[in-house]
N, C-alpha and C positions, 0 to 999 in steps of 0.2 A: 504493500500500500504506500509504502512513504518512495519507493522509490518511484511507483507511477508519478505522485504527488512532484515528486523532484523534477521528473521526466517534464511534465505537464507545466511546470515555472519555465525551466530552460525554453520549451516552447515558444510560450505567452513572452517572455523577453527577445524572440527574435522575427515573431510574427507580429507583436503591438509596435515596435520601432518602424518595422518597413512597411507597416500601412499607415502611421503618422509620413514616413518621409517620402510615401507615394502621394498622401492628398497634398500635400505641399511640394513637391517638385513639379505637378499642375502649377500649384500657384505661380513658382517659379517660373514654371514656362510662358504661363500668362503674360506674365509681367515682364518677362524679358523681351518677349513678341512685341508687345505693345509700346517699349523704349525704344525698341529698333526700328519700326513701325511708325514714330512718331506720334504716340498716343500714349495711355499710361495703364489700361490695363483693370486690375478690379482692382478698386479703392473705396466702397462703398460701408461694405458688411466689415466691420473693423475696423481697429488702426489698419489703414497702409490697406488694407483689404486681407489682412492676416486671418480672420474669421471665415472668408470666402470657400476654405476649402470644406469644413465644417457645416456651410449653407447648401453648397451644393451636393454633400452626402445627403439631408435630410431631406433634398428634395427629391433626390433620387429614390432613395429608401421607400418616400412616401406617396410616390407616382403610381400611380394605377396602371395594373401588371395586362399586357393583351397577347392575348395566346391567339396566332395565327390559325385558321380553320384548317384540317386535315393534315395538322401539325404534328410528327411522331413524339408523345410529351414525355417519355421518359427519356429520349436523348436529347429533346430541346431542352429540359429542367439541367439533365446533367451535364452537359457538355459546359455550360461556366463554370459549375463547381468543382469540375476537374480539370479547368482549364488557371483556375485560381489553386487549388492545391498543390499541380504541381510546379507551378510559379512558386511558391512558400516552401516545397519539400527543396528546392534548389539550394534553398540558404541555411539548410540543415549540414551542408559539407563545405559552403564556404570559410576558410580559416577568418579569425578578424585579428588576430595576434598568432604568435609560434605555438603556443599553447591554447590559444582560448577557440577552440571548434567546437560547436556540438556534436558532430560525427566524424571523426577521422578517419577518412577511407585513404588504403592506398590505392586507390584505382578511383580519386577523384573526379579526372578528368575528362573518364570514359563515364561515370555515370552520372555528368553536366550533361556531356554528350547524349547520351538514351534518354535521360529524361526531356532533354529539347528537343529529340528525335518524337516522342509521344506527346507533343504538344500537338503534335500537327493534328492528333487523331481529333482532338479536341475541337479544335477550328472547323474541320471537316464535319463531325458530329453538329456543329452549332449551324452551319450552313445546309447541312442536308436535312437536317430536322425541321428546320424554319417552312418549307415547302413554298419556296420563292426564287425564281431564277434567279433571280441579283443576288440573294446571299449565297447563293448555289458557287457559283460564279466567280465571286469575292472568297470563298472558302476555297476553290481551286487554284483560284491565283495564288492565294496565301500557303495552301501546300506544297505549290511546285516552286514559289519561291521559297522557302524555308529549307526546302529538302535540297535544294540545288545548292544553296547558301552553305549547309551545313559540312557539303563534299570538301569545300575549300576552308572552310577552319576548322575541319577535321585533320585534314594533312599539314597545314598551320602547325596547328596544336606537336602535329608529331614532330613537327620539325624541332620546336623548342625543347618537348620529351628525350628526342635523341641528344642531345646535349645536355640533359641531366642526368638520362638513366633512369625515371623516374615519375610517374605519375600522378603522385601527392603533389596537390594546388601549395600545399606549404612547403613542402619541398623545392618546390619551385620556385617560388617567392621566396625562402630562406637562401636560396643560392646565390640570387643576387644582391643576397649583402657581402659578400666577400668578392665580388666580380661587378662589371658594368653591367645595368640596365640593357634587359633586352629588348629596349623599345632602341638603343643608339647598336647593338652589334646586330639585332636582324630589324632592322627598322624597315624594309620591304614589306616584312612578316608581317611587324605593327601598324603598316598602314593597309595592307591586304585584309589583315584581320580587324579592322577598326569599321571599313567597309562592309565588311559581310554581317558583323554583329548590327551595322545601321538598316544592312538588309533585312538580317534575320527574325526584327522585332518589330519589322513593318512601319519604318518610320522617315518622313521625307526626306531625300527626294525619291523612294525607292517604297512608298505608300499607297502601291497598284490596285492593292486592297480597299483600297475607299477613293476608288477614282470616280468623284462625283459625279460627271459627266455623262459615265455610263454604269457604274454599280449601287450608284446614291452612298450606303456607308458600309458596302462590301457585308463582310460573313453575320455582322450583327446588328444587320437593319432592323430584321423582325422583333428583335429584344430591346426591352421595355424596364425601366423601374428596377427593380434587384438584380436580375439577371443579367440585364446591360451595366450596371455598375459592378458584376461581380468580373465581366470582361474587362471593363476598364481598371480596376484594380489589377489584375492579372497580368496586364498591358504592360503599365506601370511599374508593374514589381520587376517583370521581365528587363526593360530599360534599366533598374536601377544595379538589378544584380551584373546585366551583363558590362555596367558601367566598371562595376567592383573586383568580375573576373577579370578585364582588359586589365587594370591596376595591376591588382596579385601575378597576373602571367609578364606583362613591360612593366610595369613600373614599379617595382619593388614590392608592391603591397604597404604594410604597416611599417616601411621603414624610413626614416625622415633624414634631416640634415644630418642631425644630432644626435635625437634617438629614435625608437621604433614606440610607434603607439597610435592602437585603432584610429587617433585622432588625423593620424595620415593617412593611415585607409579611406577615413571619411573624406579627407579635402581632395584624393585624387578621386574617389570615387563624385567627388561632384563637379567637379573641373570637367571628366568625362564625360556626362551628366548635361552639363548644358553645354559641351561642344555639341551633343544629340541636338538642343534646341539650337544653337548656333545655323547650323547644317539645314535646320528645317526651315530655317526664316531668310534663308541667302540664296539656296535653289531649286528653282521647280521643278516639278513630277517629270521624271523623265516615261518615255512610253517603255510597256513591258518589251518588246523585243530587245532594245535598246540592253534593259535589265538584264535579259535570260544571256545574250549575248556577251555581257560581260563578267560572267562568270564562266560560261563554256568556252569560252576564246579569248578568252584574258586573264583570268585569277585563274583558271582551272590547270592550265601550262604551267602560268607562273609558278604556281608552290608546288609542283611537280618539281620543277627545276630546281627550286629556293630546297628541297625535300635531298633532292639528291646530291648538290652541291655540296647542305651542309652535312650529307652525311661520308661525301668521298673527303672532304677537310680531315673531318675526324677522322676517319679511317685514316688516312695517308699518317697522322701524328700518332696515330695510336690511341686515340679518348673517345672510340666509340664507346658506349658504355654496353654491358651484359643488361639487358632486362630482366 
């Protein structure tokens, strides 16, 4: 009993933070949009509009829920709630210190990997249950771009793996404190993979998924009230974690000038953060061939090459590592 009890705290200390710093990195984005934009954003509900994000749960929360006709409602009910869990089971193996993880896998990296491989089902379930071409449609988009995305910072990923030895997200991030940042020695990698995560989370200019134009708001038109906000939480959490991976894999993770402390997790994880909104207020939707195109004949060669490269270096010095 007391260890569920324990269980059950560590939780609640890592799911109530990152749905606090999901309603408010909205805020942030708001309000970044709206300086760049020449305007200012929400300032109404609150100082500064600090309450805003608080206004707009409540109203979501309290919106009147409409269930599309001929709708299949056990995968339209479940596809958010499993589309939000496993956004939250994510941050169950992120390190935030050397020591301070909730779950210490050594096979991190691979089970980031499968669990953002089974997001997809989620999206698809939310699209195909709505019984609406447009989120039909929107939920396809969203699959093949995700899964395409994923090919190229998969083999990313191994590239930096082969020069640890080593699959632990802390391990990796502990390494380069006694070495450079792997954002300055494969900084190809860093920007390949900086790309694909803006791909991978469906966010402009590579936001195919809600191309107004012709999908209205992609895979979750038909959702309303709870279940549209348990998407946008999910969204959200996705952005922040994949903000915090980037970090731990280039940027050192929690290690600072001086010393090491979550507090530098947090400032690079937000720096990444709203480089995502940066990106999203400076250029436009590009069209999907455009997209598919730049991963199958451009990233998809590249880290093939960047793949092999670094591993004939190593070989040739001798620092391949045994897995």
């Amino acid at each position: 009993m007391i260890y569920l009890l324990v269980n059950l705290i560590k939780l609640l200390m890592i799911i109530i933070p990152v749905l606090i710093a999901v309603a408010y990195l909205t805020l942030a984005e708001r309000k970044v949009l709206g300086y760049m934009q020449s305007r200012k954003g929400p300032n109404v509900v609150g100082i500064y509009g600090l309450l805003q994000p608080l206004a707009d749960g409540v109203k979501l929360f309290s919106k009147e829920m409409t269930v599309p006709n001929h709708s299949s409602l056990i995968l339209y009910f479940i596809s958010p709630i499993l589309f939000l869990t496993l956004a939250l089971v994510l941050w169950g193996v992120l390190p935030y210190t050397l020591n301070n993880v909730y779950s210490e896998l050594s096979l991190g990296v691979l089970f980031i990997l499968a669990i953002s491989s089974v997001s997809v089902y989620a999206i698809l379930m939310s699209g195909w249950a709505s019984t609406s071409k447009y989120a039909y449609f929107g939920s396809l988009r969203a699959a093949a771009q995700m899964i395409s995305y994923e090919v190229s910072m998969g083999l990313i990923l191994i590239s930096v793996v082969i020069c640890i030895g080593s699959l632990n997200v802390s391990t990796i991030s502990w390494f380069q404190t006694n070495s450079s940042l792997f954002i300055f020695t494969l900084i190809p990698a860093g920007i390949m993979f900086m790309v694909s995560l803006i791909a991978e989370t469906n966010r402009a200019p590579f936001d195919l998924t809600e191309g107004e134009s012709e999908l209205v708001s992609g895979y979750n038109v038909e959702y309303s009230s709870m279940s549209f906000a348990l998407l946008f939480l999910a969204e959200y959490a996705n952005i922040i974690f994949m903000s915090a991976l980037f970090s731990l894999i280039f940027l050192g993770g929690w290690q600072g000038l001086f010393s090491s402390s979550v507090i530098w997790l947090g400032i690079k994880t937000s720096m990444i953060a709203m480089f995502f909104v940066w990106v999203r207020a400076s250029y436009p939707r590009i069209r999907y061939d455009q997209l598919m195109m730049l991963l199958w004949k451009s990233y998809l060669p590249l880290s093939l090459a960047l793949l092999a490269l670094c591993s004939a270096i190593l070989w040739s010095f001798g620092g391949l590592p045994v897995l």
